[in-house]
LOTI-6918 format. One line per 4 residues: number of its first residue (from 1); their letters; for each residue x, y, z of C-alpha. Coordinates in steps of 0.05 Angstrom, whole numbers, always signed. Layout:
<nodes>
NUM = a = X Y Z ~ ...
</nodes>
This chain:
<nodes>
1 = xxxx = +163 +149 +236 ~ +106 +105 +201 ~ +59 +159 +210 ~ +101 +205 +164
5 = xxxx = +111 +158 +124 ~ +40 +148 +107 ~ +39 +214 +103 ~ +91 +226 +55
9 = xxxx = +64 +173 +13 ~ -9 +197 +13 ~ +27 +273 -11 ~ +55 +231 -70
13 = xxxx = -5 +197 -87 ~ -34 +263 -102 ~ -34 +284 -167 ~ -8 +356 -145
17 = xxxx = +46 +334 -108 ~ +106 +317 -167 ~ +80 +372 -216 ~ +93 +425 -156
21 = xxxx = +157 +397 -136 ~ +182 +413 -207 ~ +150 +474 -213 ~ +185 +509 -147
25 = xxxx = +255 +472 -170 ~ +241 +511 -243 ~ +233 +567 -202 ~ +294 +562 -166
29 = xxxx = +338 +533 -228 ~ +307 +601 -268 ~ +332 +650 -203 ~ +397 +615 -205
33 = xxxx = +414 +623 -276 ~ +385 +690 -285 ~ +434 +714 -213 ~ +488 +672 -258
37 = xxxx = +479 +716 -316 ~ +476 +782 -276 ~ +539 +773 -231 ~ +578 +790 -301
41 = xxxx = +583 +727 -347 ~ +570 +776 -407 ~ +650 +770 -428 ~ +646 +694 -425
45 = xxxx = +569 +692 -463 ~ +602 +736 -521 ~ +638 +684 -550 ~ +590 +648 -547
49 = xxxx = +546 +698 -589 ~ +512 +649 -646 ~ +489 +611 -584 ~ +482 +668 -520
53 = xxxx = +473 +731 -571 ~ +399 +738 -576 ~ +376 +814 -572 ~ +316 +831 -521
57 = xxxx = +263 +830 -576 ~ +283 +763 -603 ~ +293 +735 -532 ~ +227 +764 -509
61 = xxxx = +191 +730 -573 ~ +223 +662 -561 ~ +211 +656 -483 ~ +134 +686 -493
65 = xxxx = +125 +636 -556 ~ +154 +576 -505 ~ +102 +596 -449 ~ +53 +594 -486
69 = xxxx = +68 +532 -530 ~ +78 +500 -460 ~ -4 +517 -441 ~ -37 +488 -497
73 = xxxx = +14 +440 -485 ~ -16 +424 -409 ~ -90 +432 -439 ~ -78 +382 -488
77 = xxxx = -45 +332 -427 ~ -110 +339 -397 ~ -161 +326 -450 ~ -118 +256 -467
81 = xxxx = -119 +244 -390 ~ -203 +262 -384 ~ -211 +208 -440 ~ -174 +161 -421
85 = xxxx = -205 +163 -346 ~ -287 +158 -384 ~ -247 +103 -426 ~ -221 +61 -366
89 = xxxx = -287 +80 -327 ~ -325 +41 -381 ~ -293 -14 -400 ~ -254 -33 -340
93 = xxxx = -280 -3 -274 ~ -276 +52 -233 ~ -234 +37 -176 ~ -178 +34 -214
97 = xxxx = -183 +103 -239 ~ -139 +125 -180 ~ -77 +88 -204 ~ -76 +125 -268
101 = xxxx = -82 +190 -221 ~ -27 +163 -190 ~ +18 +143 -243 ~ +87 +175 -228
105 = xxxx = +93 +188 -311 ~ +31 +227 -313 ~ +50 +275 -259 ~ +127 +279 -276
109 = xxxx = +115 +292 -350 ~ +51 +337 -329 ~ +103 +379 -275 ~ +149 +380 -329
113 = xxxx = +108 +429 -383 ~ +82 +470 -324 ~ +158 +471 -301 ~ +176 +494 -361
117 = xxxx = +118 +542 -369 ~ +136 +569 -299 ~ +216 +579 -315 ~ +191 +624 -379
121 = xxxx = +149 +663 -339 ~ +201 +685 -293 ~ +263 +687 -344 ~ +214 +733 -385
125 = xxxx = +205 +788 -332 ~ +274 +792 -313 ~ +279 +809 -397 ~ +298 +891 -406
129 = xxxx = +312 +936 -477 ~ +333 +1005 -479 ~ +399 +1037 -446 ~ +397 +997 -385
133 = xxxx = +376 +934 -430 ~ +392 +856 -389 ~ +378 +794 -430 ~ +403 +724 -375
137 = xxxx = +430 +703 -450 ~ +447 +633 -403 ~ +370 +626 -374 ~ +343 +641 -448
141 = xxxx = +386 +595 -483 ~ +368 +539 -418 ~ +293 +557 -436 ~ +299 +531 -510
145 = xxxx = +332 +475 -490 ~ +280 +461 -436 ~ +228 +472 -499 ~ +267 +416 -538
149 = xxxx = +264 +361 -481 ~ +195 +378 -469 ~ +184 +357 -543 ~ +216 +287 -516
153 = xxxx = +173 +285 -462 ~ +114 +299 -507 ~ +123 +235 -551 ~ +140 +190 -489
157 = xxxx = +65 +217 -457 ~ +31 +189 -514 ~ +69 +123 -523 ~ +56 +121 -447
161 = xxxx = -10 +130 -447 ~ -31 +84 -511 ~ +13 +28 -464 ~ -25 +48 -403
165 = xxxx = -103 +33 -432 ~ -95 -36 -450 ~ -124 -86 -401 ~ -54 -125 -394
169 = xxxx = -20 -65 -369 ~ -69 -43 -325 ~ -81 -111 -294 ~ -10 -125 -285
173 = xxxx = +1 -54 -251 ~ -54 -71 -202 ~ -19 -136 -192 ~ +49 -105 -182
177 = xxxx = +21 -65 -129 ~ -17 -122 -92 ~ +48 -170 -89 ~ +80 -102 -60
181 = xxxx = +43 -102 -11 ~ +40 -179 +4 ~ +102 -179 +10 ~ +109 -116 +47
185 = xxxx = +61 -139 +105 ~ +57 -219 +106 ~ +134 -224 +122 ~ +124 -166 +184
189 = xxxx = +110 -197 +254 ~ +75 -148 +306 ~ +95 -171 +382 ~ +102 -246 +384
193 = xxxx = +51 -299 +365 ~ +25 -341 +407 ~ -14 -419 +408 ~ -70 -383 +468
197 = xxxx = -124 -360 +415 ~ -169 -412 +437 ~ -159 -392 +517 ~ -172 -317 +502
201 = xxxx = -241 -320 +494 ~ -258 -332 +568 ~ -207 -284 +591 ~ -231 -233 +548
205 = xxxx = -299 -244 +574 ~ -278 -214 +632 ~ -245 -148 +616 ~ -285 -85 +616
209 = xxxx = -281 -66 +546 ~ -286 +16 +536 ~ -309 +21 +467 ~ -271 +83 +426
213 = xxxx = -308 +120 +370 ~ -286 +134 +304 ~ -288 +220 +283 ~ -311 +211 +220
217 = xxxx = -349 +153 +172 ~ -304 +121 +110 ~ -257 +70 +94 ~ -204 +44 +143
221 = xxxx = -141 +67 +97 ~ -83 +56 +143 ~ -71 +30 +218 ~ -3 +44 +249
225 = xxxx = +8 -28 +283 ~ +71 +3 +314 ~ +42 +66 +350 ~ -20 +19 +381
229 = xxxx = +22 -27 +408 ~ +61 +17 +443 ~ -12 +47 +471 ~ -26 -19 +499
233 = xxxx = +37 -27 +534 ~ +33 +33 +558 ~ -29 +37 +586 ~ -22 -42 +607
237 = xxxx = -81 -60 +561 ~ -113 -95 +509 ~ -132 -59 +432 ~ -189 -94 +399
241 = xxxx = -196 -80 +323 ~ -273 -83 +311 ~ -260 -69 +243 ~ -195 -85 +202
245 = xxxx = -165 -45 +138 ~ -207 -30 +81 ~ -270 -36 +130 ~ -326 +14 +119
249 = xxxx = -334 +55 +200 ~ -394 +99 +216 ~ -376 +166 +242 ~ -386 +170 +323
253 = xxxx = -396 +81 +314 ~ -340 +21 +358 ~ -276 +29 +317 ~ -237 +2 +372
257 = xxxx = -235 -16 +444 ~ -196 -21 +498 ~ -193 -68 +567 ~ -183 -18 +618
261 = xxxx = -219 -12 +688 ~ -226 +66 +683 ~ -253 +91 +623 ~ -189 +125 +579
265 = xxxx = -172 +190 +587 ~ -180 +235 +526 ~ -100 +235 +509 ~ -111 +164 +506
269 = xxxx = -162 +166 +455 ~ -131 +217 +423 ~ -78 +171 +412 ~ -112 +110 +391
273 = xxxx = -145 +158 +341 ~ -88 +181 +314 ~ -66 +107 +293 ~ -111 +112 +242
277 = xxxx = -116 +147 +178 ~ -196 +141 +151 ~ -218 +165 +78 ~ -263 +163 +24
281 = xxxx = -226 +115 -16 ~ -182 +46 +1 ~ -114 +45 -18 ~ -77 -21 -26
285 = xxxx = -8 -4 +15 ~ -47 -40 +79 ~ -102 -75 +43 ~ -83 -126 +1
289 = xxxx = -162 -147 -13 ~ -175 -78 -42 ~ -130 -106 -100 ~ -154 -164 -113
293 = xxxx = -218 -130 -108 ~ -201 -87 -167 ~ -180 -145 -205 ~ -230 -185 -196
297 = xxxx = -282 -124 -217 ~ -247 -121 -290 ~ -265 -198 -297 ~ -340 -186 -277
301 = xxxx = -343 -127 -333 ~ -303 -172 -376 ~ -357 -226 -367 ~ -416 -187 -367
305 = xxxx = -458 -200 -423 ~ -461 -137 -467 ~ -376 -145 -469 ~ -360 -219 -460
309 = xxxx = -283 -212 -464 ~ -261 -278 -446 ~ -184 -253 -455 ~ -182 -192 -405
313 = xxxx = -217 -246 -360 ~ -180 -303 -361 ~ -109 -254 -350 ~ -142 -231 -292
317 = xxxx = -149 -298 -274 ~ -68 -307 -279 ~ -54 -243 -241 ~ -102 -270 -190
321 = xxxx = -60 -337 -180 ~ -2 -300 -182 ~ -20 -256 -122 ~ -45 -316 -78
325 = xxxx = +15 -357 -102 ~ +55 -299 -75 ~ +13 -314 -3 ~ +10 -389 -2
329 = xxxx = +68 -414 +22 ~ +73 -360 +73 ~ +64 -359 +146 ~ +14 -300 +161
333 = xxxx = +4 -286 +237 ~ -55 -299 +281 ~ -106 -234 +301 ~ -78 -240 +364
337 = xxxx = -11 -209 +378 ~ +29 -217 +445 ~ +93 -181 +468 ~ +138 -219 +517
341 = xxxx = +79 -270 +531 ~ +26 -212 +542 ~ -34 -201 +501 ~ -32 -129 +476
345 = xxxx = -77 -127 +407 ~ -133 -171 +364 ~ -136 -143 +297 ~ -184 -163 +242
349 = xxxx = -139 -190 +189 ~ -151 -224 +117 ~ -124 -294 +109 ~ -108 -333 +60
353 = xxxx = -182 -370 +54 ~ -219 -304 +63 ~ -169 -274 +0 ~ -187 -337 -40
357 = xxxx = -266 -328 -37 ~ -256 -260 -58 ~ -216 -266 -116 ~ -258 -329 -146
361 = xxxx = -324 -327 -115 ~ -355 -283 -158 ~ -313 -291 -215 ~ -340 -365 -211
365 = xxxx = -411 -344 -213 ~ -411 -306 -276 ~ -372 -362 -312 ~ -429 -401 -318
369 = xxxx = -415 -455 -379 ~ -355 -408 -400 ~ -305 -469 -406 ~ -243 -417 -410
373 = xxxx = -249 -386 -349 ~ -268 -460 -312 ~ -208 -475 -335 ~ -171 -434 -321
377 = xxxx = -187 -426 -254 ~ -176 -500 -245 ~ -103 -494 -263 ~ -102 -445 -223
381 = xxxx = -122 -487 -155 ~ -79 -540 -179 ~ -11 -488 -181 ~ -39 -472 -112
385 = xxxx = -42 -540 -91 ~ +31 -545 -101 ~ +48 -492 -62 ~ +17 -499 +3
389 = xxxx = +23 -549 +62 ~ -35 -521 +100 ~ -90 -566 +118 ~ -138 -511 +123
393 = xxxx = -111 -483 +61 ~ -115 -542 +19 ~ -190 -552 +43 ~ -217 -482 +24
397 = xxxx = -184 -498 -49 ~ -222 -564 -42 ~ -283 -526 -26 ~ -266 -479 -89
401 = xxxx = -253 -542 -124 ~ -321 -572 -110 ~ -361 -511 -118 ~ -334 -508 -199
405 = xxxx = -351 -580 -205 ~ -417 -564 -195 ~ -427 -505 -233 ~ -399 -551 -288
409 = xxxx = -448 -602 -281 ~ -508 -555 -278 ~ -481 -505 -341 ~ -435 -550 -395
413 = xxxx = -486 -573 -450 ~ -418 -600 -488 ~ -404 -671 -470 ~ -342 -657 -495
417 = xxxx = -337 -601 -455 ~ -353 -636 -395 ~ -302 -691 -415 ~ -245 -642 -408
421 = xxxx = -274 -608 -344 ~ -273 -685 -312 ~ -205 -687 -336 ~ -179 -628 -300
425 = xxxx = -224 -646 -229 ~ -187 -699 -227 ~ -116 -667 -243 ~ -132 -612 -181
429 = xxxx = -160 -668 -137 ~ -95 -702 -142 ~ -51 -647 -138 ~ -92 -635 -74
433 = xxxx = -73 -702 -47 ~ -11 -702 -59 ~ +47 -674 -26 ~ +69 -596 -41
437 = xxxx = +130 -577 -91 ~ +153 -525 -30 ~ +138 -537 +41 ~ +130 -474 +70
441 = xxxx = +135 -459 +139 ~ +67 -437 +149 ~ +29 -413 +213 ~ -46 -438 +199
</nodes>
């Protein structure tokens, strides 16, 4: 069931997918009316005549101008959508290019025109003068008013996309989709956990580990937990990750392995295989780094020096608290996963100290004497402070904590700058020490 509905949702990540939903239900809606019209609804369209009256010429002429309006239409959908891709390419960065391909607006409003293009073609065909003349007066007055929403849509596709550029709304989407998915895996438990981590490491010493090989080389995009649990139970085994999601694996390279005294048979593999979709490209469904990772690459061209947009950086900053706040009062499971007792997987997973370098690390670096962005980041360890419990978690902000303070002392030429630095250390250090606004019920 997860595997289709990965599939299902890589189908409507393409930008294909919507547009030719709507253009095979415009073909059906078109065969529908024009079968309507044809199965004798001429008495009823007749008084309706200023509305359903339109001869074969005139109804010819209107559907054909429609069509056609509807392709320059699409062409110019596609010139806004090529400049605004170089535009976000430039200024922002290129990974996030895919969420504007995505964007369910963009391919409803796209399917829409070539719907409506579509339904024209066919209603036009079906058109006949002479003796034997047939205008569907029902499908050809439904065409013109298909023609007047697509005006509508029109108008909303350009207020859409002048909304869509700016860095707030494209920060925040990324955001949006990164607490999705925080709080679409952290909450999940696979099997049960378990306190033995630190007594697997001799027992694991002495399995025989069959390493299995990954088909092709790209980015680990999805891993069905699920179906590879089941595999080890079945097979009364142990699955070892060697990579985790959003991991880079060379084709015919370890991408798993499994504790088994035989080597596996090739259904086996097959199946392990199979629990794992591998692309060009990371998605963020499963990999909540990739992101953060896309966040944290709009402050670095934000902060590099031929922009130097302190604004679009220090919002990325607040999206970036707002994710980890999302993940640090929450308990996130251990690598190793047990069912009734039994170890049956170690997965490489992200946790919350490993999701902290990456969103401030470099971010960090390139603030050097920027007093905005120290700041910023300072308040936002200190709202993290409040918000965890975690021993481990309260040292790696520490660590964070530390590392600023010297980056402060080395780049601030300001004493007053430096004054108001000191000041907020010393907020964050005490915010650190003291006791946390919600005590989560965290597994560290």
């Amino acid at each position: 069931m997860n595997k289709f509905k990965q599939i299902w949702s890589n189908l409507q990540s393409n930008f294909w997918f919507r547009p030719l939903l709507i253009v095979l239900f415009s073909i059906a809606l078109a065969i529908g009316l024009i079968k309507v019209d044809s199965a004798g609804s001429d008495l009823w369209l007749a008084q309706w005549s200023l509305m359903f009256g339109a001869g074969p010429e005139g109804a010819r002429t209107m559907m054909s101008t429609i069509a056609g309006s509807m392709m320059t239409v699409v062409g110019v959908m596609f010139s806004m959508i090529l400049v605004v891709l170089a535009l976000a390419s430039s200024q922002y960065t290129s990974r996030i290019l895919n969420n504007f391909i995505r964007n369910r607006i963009t391919q409803v409003v796209f399917g829409i025109f070539a719907g409506i293009f579509t339904y024209c073609l066919i209603v036009l065909r079906t058109i006949r003068g002479g003796e034997i003349g047939f205008v569907p007066g029902m499908a050809v007055f439904f065409g013109f008013a298909l023609a007047l929403g697509g005006i509508g849509a029109l108008m909303f596709f350009i207020h859409h996309i002048a909304s869509s550029i700016q860095a707030s709304s494209i920060i925040s989407s990324v955001a949006q989709e990164t607490i999705a998915a925080v709080d679409r895996l952290f909450p999940e438990k696979l099997g049960e956990d378990s306190n033995k981590d630190e007594d697997e490491q001799s027992h694991l010493i002495r399995n025989n580990w069959h390493a299995i090989a990954a088909w092709e080389s790209g980015y680990i995009q999805y891993m069905n937990n699920e179906a590879l649990l089941r595999l080890a139970r079945e097979q009364k085994t142990i699955v070892m990750m060697k990579y985790g999601i959003g991991e880079f694996v060379v084709q015919n390279t370890t991408l798993a392995s499994l504790a088994m005294k035989q080597p596996p048979n090739d259904e086996t593999i097959a199946a392990l295989q199979a629990s794992f979709i591998i692309n060009s490209h990371r998605k963020v469904e499963q990999d909540v780094n990739f992101g953060i990772r896309q966040i944290v690459d709009v402050a670095l061209k934000a902060l590099s020096p031929g922009v130097i947009d302190t604004t679009t950086a220090v919002m990325c900053v607040d999206y970036l608290t707002t994710i980890l706040a999302r993940i640090a009062p929450r308990q996130i499971p251990t690598s190793h996963h047990y069912e009734k007792g039994t170890l049956r997987m170690i997965t490489k997973d992200p946790n919350f100290e490993s999701l902290l370098a990456e969103s401030f690390d470099q971010i960090r670096f390139s603030a050097k004497g920027d007093v905005a962005i120290i700041s910023r980041m300072l308040y936002a360890f200190k709202t993290l402070a409040e918000l965890t419990s975690s021993p481990l978690r309260r040292q790696a902000l520490h660590e964070q904590v530390q590392l600023i303070a010297e980056q402060a002392k080395r780049t601030l030429e300001s004493p007053h700058d430096s004054e108001k630095i000191n000041v907020l250390l010393e907020q964050v250090r005490e915010a650190l020490n003291a006791d946390p606004v919600v005590c989560a019920d965290e597994r560290k």
